[in-house]
N, C-alpha and C positions, 0 to 999 in steps of 0.2 A: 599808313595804318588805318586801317575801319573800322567803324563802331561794333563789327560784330568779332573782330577778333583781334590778334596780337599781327605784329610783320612779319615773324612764320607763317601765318595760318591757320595757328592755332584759335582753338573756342578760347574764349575767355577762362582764364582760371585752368586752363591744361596747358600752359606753355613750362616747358622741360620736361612734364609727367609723358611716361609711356602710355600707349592705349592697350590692352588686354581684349580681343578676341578668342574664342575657343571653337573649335570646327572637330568634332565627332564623327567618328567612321561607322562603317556596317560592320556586323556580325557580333552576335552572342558573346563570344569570350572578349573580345574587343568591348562591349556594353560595361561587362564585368570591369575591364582595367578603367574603362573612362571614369566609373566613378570612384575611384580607388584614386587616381589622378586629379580627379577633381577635391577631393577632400584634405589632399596634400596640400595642393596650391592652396585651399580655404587657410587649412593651420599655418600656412604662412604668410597672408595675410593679401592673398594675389586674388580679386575679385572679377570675372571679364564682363564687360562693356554688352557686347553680344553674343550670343549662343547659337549654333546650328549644327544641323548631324542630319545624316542620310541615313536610315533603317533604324536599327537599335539607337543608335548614335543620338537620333532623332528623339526617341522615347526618353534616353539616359538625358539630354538637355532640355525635356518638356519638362521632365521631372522636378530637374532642377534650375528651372527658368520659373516653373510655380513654387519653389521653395520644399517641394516635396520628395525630395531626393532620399531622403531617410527611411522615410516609412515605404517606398517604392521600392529599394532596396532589399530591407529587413522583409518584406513581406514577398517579394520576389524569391530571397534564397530560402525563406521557410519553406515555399512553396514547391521549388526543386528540392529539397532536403527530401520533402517528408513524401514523396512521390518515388524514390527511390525503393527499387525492391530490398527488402532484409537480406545481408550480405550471410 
């Protein structure tokens, strides 16, 4: 065993815990579910480790790699809302 870990392998203080990565795809409606996905995992208490995404994917985890996943959101779907022609 060595000072920097357990005889797994493991860091210190992660020996039995899982590690949580998250990896985001392309495309617009795909953007839409990852955060809807990701706010799931938050209410149950599932936080990841590291964040990455290819296009939107990419946007949707800056977002929420700065904490700012809400207001990027909410201000995103106003913004398609109200850009929409009168039905």
């Amino acid at each position: 065993m060595s000072a920097e870990g357990t005889e797994s392998g493991a860091p210190n203080g992660l020996e039995g815990r899982g590690r949580v990565g998250l990896a985001l795809g392309r495309g617009a409606a795909k953007g839409w579910s990852h955060i809807g996905v990701i706010r799931r995992r938050e209410a149950r208490g599932v936080h990841p480790e590291i964040v990455c995404g290819t296009s939107m994917g990419a946007v949707v985890g800056a977002a929420y790699a700065a904490g700012r996943l809400v207001q990027s959101s909410s201000s995103a779907h106003a913004s398609s809302s109200s850009s929409r022609p009168a039905a």
